[in-house]
TORKOL-4160 file (C-alpha; in steps of 0.2 Angstrom, whole numbers, padded with zeros to 4 digits, m for minus):
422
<pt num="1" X="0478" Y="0267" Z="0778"/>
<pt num="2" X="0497" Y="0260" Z="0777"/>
<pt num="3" X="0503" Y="0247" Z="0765"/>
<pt num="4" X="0517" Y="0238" Z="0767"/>
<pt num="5" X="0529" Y="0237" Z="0753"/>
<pt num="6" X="0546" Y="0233" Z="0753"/>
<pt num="7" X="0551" Y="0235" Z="0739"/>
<pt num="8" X="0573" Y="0235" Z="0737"/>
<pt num="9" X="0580" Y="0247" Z="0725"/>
<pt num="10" X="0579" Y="0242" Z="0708"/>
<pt num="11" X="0569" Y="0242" Z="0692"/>
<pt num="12" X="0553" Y="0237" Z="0702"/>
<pt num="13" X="0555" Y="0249" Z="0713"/>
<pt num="14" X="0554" Y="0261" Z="0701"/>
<pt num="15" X="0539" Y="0254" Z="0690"/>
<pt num="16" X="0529" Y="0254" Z="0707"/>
<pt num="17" X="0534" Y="0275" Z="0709"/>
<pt num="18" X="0530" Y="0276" Z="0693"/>
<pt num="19" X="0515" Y="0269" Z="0692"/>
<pt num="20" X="0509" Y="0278" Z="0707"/>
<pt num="21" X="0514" Y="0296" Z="0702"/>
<pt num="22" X="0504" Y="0291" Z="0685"/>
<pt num="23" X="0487" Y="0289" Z="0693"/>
<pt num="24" X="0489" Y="0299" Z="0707"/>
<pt num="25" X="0489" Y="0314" Z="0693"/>
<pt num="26" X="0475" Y="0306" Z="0684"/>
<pt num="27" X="0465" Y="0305" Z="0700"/>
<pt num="28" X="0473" Y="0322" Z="0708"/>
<pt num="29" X="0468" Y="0340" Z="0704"/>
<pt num="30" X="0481" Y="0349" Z="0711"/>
<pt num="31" X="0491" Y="0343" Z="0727"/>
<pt num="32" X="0507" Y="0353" Z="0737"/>
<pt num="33" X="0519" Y="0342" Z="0744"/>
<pt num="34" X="0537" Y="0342" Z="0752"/>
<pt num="35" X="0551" Y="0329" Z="0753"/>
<pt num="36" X="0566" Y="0325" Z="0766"/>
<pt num="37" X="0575" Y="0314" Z="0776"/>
<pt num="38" X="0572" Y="0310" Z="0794"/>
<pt num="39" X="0583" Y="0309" Z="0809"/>
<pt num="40" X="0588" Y="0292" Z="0806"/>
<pt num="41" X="0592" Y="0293" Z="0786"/>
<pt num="42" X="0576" Y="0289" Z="0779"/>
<pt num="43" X="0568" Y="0298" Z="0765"/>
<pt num="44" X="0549" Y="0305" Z="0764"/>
<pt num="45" X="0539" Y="0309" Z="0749"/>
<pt num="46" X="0520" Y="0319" Z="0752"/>
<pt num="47" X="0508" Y="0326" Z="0744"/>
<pt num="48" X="0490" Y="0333" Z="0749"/>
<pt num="49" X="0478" Y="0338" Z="0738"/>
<pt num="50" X="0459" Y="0334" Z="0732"/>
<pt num="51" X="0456" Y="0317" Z="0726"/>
<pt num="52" X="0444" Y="0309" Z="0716"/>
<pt num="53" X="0431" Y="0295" Z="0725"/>
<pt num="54" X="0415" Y="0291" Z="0716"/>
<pt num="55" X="0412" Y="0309" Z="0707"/>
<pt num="56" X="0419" Y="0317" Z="0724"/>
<pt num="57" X="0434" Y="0326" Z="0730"/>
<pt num="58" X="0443" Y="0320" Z="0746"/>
<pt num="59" X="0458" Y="0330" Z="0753"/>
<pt num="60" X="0470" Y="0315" Z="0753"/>
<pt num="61" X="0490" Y="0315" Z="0759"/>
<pt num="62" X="0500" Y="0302" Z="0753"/>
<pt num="63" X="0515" Y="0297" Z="0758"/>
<pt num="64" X="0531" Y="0286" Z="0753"/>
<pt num="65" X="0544" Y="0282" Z="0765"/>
<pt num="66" X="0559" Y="0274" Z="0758"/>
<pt num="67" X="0573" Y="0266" Z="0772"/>
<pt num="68" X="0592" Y="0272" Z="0772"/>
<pt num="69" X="0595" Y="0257" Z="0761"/>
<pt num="70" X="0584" Y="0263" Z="0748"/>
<pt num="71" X="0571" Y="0251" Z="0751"/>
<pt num="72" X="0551" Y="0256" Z="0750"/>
<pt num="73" X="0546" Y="0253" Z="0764"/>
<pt num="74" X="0528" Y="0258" Z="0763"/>
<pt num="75" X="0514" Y="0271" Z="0756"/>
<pt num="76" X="0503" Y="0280" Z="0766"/>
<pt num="77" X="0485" Y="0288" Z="0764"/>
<pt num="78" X="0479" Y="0300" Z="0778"/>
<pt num="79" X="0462" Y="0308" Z="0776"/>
<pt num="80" X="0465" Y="0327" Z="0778"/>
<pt num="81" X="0447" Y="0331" Z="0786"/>
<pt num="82" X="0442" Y="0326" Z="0802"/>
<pt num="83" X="0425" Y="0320" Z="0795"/>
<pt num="84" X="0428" Y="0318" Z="0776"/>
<pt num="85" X="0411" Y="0317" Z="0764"/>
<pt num="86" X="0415" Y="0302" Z="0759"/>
<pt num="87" X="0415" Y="0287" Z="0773"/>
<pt num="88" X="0425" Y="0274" Z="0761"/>
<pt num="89" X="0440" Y="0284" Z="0758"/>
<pt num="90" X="0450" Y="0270" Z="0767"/>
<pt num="91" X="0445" Y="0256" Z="0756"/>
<pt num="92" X="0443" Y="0268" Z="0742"/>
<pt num="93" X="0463" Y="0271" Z="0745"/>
<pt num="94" X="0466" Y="0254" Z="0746"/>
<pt num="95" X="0457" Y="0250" Z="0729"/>
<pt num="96" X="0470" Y="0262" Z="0724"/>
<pt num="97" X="0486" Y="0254" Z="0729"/>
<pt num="98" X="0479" Y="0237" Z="0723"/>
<pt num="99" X="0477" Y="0245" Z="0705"/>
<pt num="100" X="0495" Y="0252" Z="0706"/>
<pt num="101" X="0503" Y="0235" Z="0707"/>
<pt num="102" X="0490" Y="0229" Z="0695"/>
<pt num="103" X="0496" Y="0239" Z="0683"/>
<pt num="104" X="0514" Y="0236" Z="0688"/>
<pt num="105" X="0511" Y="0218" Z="0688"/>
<pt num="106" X="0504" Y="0220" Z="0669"/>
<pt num="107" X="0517" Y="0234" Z="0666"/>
<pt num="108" X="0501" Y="0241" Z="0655"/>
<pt num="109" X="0509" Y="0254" Z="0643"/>
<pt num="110" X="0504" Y="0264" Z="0628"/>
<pt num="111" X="0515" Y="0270" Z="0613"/>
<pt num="112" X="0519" Y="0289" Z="0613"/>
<pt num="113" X="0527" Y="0300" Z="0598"/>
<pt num="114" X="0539" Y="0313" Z="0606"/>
<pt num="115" X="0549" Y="0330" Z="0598"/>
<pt num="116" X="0565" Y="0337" Z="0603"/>
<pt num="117" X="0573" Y="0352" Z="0597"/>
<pt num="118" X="0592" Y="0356" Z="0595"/>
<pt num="119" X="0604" Y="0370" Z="0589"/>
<pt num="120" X="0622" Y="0369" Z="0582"/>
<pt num="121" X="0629" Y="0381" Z="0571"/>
<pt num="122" X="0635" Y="0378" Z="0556"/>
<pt num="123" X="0629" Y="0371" Z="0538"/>
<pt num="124" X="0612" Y="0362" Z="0537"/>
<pt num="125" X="0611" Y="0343" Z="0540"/>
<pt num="126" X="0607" Y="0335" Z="0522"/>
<pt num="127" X="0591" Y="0326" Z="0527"/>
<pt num="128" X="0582" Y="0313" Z="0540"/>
<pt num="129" X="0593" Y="0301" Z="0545"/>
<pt num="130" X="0584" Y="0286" Z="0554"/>
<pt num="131" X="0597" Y="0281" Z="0567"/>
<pt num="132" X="0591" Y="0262" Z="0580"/>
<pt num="133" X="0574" Y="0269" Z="0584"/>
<pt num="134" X="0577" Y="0288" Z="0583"/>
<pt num="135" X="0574" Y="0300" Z="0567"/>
<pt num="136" X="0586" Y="0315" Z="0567"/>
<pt num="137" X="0582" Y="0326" Z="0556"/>
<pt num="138" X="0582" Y="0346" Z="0552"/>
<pt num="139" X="0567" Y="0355" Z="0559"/>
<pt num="140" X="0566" Y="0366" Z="0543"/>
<pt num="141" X="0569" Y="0356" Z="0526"/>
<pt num="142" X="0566" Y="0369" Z="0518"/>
<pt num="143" X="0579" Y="0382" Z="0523"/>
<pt num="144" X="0583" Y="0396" Z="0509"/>
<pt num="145" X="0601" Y="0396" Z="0515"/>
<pt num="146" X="0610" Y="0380" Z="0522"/>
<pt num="147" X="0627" Y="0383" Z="0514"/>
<pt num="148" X="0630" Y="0399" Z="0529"/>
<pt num="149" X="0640" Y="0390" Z="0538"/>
<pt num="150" X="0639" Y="0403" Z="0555"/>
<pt num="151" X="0619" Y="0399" Z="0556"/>
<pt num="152" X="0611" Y="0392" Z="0568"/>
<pt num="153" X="0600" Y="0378" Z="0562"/>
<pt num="154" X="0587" Y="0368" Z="0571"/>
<pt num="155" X="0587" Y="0349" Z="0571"/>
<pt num="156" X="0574" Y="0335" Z="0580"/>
<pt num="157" X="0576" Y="0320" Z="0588"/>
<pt num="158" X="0559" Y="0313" Z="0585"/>
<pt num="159" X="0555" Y="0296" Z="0598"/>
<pt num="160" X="0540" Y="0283" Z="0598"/>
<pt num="161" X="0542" Y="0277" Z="0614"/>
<pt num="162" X="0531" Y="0265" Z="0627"/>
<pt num="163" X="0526" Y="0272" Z="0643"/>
<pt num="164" X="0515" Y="0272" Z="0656"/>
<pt num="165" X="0507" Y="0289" Z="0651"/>
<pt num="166" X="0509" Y="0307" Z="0644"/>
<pt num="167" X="0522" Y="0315" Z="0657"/>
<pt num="168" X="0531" Y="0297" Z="0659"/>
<pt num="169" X="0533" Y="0296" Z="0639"/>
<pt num="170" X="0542" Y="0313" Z="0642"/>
<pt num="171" X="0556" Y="0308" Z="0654"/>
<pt num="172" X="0559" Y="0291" Z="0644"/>
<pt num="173" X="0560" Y="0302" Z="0628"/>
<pt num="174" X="0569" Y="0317" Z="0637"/>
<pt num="175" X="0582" Y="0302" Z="0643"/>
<pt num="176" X="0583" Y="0295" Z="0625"/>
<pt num="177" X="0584" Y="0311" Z="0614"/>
<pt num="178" X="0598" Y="0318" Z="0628"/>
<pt num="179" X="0611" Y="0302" Z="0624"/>
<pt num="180" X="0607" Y="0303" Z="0606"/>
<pt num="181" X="0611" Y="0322" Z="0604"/>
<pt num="182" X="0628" Y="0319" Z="0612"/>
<pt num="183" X="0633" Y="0303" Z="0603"/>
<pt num="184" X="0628" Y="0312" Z="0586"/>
<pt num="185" X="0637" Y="0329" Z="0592"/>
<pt num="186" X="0652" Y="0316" Z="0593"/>
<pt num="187" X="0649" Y="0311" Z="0576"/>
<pt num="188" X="0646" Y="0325" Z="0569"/>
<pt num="189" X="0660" Y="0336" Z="0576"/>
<pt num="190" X="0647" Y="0350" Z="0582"/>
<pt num="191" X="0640" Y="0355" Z="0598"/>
<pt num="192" X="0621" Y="0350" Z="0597"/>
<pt num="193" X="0614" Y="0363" Z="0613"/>
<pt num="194" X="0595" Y="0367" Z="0618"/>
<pt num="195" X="0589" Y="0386" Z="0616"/>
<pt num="196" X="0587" Y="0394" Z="0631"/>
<pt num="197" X="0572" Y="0403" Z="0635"/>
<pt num="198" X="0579" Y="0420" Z="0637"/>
<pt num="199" X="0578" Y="0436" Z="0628"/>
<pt num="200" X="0593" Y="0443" Z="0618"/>
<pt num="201" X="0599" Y="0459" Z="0608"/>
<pt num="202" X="0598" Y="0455" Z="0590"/>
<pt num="203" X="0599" Y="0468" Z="0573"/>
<pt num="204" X="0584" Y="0467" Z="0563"/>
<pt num="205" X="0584" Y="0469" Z="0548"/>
<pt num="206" X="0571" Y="0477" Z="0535"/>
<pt num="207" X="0572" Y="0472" Z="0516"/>
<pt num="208" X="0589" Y="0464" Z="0517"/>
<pt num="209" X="0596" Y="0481" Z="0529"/>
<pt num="210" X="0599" Y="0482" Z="0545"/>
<pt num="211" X="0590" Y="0491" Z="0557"/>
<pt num="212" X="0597" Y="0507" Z="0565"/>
<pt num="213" X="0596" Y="0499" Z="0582"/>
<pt num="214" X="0597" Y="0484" Z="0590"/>
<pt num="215" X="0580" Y="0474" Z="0598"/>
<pt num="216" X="0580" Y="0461" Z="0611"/>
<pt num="217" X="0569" Y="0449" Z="0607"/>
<pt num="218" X="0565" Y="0432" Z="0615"/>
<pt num="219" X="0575" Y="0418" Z="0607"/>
<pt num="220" X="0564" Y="0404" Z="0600"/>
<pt num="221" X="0557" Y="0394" Z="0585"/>
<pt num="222" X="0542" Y="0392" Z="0580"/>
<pt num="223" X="0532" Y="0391" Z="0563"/>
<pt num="224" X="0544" Y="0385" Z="0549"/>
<pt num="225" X="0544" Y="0367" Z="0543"/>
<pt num="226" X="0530" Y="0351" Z="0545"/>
<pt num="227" X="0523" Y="0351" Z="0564"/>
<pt num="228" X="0522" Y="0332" Z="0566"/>
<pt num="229" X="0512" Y="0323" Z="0577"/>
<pt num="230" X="0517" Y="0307" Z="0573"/>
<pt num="231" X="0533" Y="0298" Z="0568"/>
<pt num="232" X="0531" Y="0300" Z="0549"/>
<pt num="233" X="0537" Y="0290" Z="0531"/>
<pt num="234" X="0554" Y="0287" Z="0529"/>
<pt num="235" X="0559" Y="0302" Z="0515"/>
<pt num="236" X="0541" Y="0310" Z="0515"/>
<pt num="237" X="0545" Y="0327" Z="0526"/>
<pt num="238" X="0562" Y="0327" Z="0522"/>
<pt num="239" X="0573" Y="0320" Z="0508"/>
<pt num="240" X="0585" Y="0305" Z="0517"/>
<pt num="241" X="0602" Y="0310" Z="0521"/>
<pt num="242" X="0618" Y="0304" Z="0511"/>
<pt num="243" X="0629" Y="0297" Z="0524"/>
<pt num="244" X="0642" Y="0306" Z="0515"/>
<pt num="245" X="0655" Y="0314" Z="0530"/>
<pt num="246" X="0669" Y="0308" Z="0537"/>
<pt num="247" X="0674" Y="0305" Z="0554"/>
<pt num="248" X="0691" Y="0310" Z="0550"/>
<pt num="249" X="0688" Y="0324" Z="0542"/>
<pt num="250" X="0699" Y="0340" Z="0550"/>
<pt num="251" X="0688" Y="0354" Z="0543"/>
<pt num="252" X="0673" Y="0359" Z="0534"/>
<pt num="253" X="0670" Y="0359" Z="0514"/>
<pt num="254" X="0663" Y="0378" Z="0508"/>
<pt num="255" X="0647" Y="0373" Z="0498"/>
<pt num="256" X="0644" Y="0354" Z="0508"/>
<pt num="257" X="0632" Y="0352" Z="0520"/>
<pt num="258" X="0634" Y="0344" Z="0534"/>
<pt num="259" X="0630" Y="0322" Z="0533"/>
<pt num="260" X="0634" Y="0309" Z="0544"/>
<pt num="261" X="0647" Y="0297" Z="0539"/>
<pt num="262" X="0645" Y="0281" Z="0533"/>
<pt num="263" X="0648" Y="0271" Z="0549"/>
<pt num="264" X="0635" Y="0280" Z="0559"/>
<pt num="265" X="0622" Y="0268" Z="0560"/>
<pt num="266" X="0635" Y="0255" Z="0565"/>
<pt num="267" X="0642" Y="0262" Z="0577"/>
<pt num="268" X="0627" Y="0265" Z="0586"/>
<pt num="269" X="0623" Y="0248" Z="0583"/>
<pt num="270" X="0638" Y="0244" Z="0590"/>
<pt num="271" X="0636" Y="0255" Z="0606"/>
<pt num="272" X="0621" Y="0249" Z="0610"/>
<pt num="273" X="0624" Y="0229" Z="0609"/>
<pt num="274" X="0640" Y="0233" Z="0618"/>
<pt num="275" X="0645" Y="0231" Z="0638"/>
<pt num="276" X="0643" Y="0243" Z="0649"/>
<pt num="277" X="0660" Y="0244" Z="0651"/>
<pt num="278" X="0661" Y="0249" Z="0633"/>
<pt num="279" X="0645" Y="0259" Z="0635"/>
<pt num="280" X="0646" Y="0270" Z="0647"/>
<pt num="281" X="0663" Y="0275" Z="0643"/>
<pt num="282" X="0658" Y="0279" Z="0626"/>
<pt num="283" X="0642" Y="0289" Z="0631"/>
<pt num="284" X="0653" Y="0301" Z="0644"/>
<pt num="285" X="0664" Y="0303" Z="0631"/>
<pt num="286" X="0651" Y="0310" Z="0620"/>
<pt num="287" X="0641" Y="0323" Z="0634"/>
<pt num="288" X="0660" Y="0330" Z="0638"/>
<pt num="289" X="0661" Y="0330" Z="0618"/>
<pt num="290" X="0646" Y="0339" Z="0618"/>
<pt num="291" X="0651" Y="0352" Z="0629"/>
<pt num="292" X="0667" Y="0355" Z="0623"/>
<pt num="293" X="0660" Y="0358" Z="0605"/>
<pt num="294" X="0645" Y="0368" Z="0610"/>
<pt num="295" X="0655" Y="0382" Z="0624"/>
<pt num="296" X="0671" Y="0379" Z="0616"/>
<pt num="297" X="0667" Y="0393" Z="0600"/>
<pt num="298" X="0667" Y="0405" Z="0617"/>
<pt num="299" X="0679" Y="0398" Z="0626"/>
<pt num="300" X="0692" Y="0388" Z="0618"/>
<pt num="301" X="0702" Y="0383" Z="0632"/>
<pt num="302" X="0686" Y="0376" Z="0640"/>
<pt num="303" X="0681" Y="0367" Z="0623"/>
<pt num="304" X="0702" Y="0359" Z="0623"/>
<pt num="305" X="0702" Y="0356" Z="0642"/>
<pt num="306" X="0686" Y="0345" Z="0640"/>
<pt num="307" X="0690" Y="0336" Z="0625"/>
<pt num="308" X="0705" Y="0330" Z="0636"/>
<pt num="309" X="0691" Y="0324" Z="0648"/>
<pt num="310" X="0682" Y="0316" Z="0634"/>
<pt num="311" X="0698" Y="0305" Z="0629"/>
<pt num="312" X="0701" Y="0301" Z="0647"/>
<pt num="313" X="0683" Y="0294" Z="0650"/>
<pt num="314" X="0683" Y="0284" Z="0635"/>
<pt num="315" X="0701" Y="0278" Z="0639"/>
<pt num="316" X="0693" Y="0269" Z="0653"/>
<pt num="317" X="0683" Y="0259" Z="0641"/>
<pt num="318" X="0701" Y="0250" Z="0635"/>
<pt num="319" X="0708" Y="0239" Z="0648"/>
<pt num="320" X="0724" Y="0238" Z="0639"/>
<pt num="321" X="0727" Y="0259" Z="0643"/>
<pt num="322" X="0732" Y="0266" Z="0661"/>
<pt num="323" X="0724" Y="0284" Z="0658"/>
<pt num="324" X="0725" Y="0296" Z="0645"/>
<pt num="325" X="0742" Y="0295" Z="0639"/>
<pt num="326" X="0745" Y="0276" Z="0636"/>
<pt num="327" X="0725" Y="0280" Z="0628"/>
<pt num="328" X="0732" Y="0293" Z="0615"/>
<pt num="329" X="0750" Y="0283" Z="0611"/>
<pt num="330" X="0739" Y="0268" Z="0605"/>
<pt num="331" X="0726" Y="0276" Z="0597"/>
<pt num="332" X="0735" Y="0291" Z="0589"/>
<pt num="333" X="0743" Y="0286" Z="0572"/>
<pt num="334" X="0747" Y="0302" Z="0563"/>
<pt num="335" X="0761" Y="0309" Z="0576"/>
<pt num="336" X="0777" Y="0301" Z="0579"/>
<pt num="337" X="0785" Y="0311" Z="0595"/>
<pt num="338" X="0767" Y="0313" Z="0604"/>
<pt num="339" X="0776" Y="0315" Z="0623"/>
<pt num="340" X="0778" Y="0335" Z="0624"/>
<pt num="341" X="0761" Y="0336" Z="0616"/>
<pt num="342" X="0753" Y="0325" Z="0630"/>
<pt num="343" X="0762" Y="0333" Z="0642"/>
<pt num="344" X="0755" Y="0350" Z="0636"/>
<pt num="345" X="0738" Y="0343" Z="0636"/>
<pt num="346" X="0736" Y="0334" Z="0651"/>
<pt num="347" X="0745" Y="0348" Z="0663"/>
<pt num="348" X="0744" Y="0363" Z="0655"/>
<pt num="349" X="0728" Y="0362" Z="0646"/>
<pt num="350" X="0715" Y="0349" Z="0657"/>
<pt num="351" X="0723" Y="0350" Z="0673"/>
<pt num="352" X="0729" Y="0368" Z="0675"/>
<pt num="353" X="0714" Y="0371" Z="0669"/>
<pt num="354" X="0701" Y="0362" Z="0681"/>
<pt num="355" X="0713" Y="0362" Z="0696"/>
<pt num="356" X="0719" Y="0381" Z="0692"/>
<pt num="357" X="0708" Y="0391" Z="0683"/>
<pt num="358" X="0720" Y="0393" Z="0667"/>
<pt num="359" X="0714" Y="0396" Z="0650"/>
<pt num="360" X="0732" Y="0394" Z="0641"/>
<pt num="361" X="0721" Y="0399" Z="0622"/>
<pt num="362" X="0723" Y="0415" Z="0628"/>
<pt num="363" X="0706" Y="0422" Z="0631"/>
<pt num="364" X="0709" Y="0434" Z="0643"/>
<pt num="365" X="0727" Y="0438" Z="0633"/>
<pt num="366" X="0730" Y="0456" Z="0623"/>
<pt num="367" X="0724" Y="0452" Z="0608"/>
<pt num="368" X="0740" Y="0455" Z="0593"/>
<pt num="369" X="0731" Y="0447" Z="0578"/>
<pt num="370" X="0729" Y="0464" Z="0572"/>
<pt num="371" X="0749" Y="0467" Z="0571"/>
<pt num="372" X="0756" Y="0468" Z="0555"/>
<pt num="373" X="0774" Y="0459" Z="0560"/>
<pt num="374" X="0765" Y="0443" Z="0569"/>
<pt num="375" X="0774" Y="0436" Z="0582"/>
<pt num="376" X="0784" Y="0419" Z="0580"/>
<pt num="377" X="0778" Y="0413" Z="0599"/>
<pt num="378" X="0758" Y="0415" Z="0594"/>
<pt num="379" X="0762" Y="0407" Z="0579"/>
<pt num="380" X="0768" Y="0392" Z="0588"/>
<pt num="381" X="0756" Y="0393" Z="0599"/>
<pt num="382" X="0742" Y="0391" Z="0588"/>
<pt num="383" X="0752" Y="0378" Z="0579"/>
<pt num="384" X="0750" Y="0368" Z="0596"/>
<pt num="385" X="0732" Y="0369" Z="0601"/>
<pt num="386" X="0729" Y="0366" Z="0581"/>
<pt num="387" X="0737" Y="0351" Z="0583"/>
<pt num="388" X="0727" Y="0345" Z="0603"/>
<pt num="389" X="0713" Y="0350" Z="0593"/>
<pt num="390" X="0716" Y="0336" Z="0580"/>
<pt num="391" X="0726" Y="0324" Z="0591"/>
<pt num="392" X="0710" Y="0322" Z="0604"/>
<pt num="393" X="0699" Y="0321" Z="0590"/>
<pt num="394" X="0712" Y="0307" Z="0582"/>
<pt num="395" X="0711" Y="0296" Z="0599"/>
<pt num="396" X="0692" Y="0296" Z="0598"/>
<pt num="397" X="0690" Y="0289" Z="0580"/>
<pt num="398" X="0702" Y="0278" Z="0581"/>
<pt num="399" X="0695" Y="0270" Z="0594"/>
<pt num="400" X="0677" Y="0268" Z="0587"/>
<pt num="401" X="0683" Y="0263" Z="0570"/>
<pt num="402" X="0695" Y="0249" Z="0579"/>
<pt num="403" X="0681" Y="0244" Z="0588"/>
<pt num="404" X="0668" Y="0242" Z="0575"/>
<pt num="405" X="0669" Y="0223" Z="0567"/>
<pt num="406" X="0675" Y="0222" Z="0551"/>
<pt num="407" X="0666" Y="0225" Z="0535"/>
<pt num="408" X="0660" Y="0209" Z="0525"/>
<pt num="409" X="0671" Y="0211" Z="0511"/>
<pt num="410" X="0683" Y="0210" Z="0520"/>
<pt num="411" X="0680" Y="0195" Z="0530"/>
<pt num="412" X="0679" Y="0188" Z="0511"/>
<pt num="413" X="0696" Y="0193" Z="0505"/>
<pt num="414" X="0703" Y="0187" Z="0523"/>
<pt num="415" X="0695" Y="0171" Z="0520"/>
<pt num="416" X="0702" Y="0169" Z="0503"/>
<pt num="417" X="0720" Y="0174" Z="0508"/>
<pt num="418" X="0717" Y="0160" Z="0519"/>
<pt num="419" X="0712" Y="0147" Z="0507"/>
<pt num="420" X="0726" Y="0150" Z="0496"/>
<pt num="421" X="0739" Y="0148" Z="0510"/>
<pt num="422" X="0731" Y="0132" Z="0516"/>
C-alpha cells in the first residue's frame, strides 16, 4: 500500500513526520529499522515491526522516501508475511495514513509540563525567576550553603509546552530549555552545562572529615528539593528572585548570591520579538558564550578564544560593523587605544588558536606562580587577557543595552525637554 504525498520541505512536512512517528509508536510494539540514501540522492526511512489491527499484531514495514529536493514523496506499508492473519491489513494501513493527516489537518495537541536540569558553579541563584514562558529556578531552595562560591549547584528550566505527544513534548522542550540555558549563561556570566552520566573520584567525607581514600562514584542528583509534576505558583516552591545583578558587573560580590539583572526579562522580550537577523545572531552568541564559560575554568585559552567567536557572531547582527573589530571599536567604551588589544585577540588568541592549536594563557607553560620574585612579563601577561576578558564581555552588553528601547521615564523627560524647546 503506497501513498502519495509530496509534501515540499517546510513546516508541513514536518507536522506530517511528526504526526506519523507519534502513532506509529502508539500503534507499534517494538520495530528495527534503518535509513539511507539511494543511488540517485534520495533519502529512505523503514521500520518493521508488530502492528496493532483489531486486537492483532501484523508485522508491518513502513516506509518514507523523501526526493533529493527534500520533498516527501511518499509512505509506504509492506505487509512482512506472506500470508498475514489479518486479511484487511491494506485498508487497515490506509485508515492509518488518513488519520495522520487528519490529525495534521487538526494539528490536535495536548499541553505537557517538562524538567530540565543544569550545573554552573558558583553561588546559588536567589530564587524562581519566571522568564516569557519558562521558570528558572534552583533545584534545591533549600541548600544549607549557597554563599560557597566553588559549588556546584543545580538549576531547572521547567516548560508547559503543546505537542503532539509525550516523546514530541520532549524535543520541543529539550529545543526550548537548550536556547534558554544559553541566553541565561549570557546573562548570567556562568557556564550553565548538563551532568554527565559518568562515574568520578570524589573524597567522602564522614562527620565533617574526609575519608582516608578517595571513592568513584557516579555523578548525579537526585532527592533534594520539591519533585514537581506540574508547572507550580509563582513564589510557592521557591521565593521569587531579586533581579538585583548587573550585566556589567567584572566580578563577583563575597556573601551575594547570584540574581539576574534587571533588564533580563526585557531583553528576552526583546530577543524574541526581534528579526532573525537580530535573533540568530544573539542566540549563537550566547551557545559560544556558553561554552566559553562552562570549559573555560579548565582551559582558559579555549574559554578567551570563544568569547572572540561569540563577539564575532553577534557582530553580524549589526549591519553598521564589518567583523569583529569595527564590532568592538563601536561598542567598547571604557578603552581608548583598543587597536593592539584587537589585534591580540583576533590573531593571537581566536585565530592562532582555532587555525593553530595555540593556547597563549599558558596552560601547557611552566607554572612560576610559586616564585617569590614574580616576573614582570607574566604580570603583563595577565594584565592582557584580564583585560580580553572584560573587553569581549564589554562588546556584548553594550550591544544588548543599546538595543533594548528606552525606559518610560525617559521617554517622559525626553518629551518634556522637547516641549520646553518648542
Amino acid at each position: 500500500m503506497k501513498v502519495e504525498l509530496n509534501l515540499p520541505k517546510g513546516n508541513r512536512q514536518r507536522l506530517f513526520l511528526d504526526y506519523l512517528n507519534s502513532q506509529l509508536r502508539a500503534r507499534t510494539s517494538g520495530y528495527s529499522g534503518s535509513a539511507g540514501y539511494g543511488d540517485g540522492g534520495s533519502f529512505e526511512s523503514t521500520i518493521t515491526g508488530p502492528f496493532s489491527i483489531d486486537q492483532e499484531e501484523v508485522p508491518i514495514t513502513w516506509r518514507v522516501v523523501k526526493s533529493i529536493e527534500g520533498e516527501l514523496l511518499y509512505v509506504e506499508a509492506i505487509c512482512a508475511e506472506e500470508s498475514p492473519s489479518v486479511a484487511n491489513w491494506e485498508i487497515a494501513t490506509q485508515e492509518f495514513i488518513n488519520s495522520v493527516f487528519s490529525a495534521t489537518i487538526a494539528e490536535r495537541k495536548n499541553k505537557y509540563f517538562r524538567r530540565f536540569f543544569f550545573n554552573y558553579i558558583g553561588t546559588q541563584i536567589d530564587g524562581e525567576y519566571w522568564l516569557h514562558g519558562i521558570r528558572f529556578a534552583p533545584v534545591w531552595p533549600d541548600d544549607d550553603q549557597p554563599h560557597l562560591i566553588n559549588a556546584e549547584r543545580v538549576v531547572s528550566i521547567d516548560i508547559e509546552v503543546d505537542a503532539i505527544d509525550e516523546m514530541d513534548a520532549m524535543a520541543l522542550a529539550e529545543e526550548i530549555a537548550r536556547r534558554q540555558a544559553a541566553r541565561l549563561s549570557l546573562l548570567l556570566n556562568v557556564g550553565l552545562y548538563q551532568s554527565s552520566s559518568s562515574a568520578r573520584w570524589v573524597i567522602p567525607s564522614k562527620d565533617n572529615r574526609p575519608s582516608e581514600k578517595s571513592e568513584r562514584l557516579q555523578l548525579g542528583f537526585w532527592g533534594l528539593g520539591p519533585q514537581l509534576t506540574d508547572m507550580p505558583k509563582k513564589g510557592v516552591v521557591c521565593p521569587l528572585g531579586k533581579y538585583s545583578g548587573s550585566l556589567t558587573a567584572r566580578y563577583r560580590v563575597a556573601g551575594e548570591l547570584l540574581s539576574l539583572p534587571p533588564q533580563a526579562r526585557k531583553i528576552l522580550k526583546t530577543i524574541d520579538s526581534s528579526d532573525l537577523s537580530i535573533a540568530d545572531p544573539f542566540d549563537c552568541a550566547a551557545r559560544l558564550y556558553q561554552v566559553a564559560a562552562a570549559v573555560g575554568s579548565q582551559f582558559p585559552s579555549v574559554g578567551l578564544a570563544y568569547r572572540v567567536a561569540a563577539v564575532e557572531a553577534i557582530s553580524k547582527a549589526d549591519q553598521s560593523c564589518n567583523g569583529f573589530s569595527e564590532f568592538v571599536r563601536k561598542y567598547v567604551r571604557s578603552v581608548d587605544h583598543i587597536n593592539p588589544l584587537l589585534e591580540y585577540l583576533y590573531g593571537s588568541v581566536r585565530s592562532a588558536h582555532f587555525h593553530a592549536g595555540s593556547f597563549p594563557l599558558g596552560e601547557f607553560e611552566a607554572n612560576r606562580f610559586s616564585d617569590p620574585l614574580m616576573d614582570d612579563e607574566k604580570i603583563n601577561t595577565s594584565h592582557m587577557h584580564r583585560m580580553c576578558f572584560e573587553v569581549t564581555r564589554e562588546a556584548i552588553v553594550n550591544w544588548i543595552t543599546d538595543l533594548l528601547p528606552p525606559e518610560q521615564s525617559e521617554i517622559k523627560s525626553l518629551k518634556v525637554i522637547q516641549d520646553e524647546n518648542s
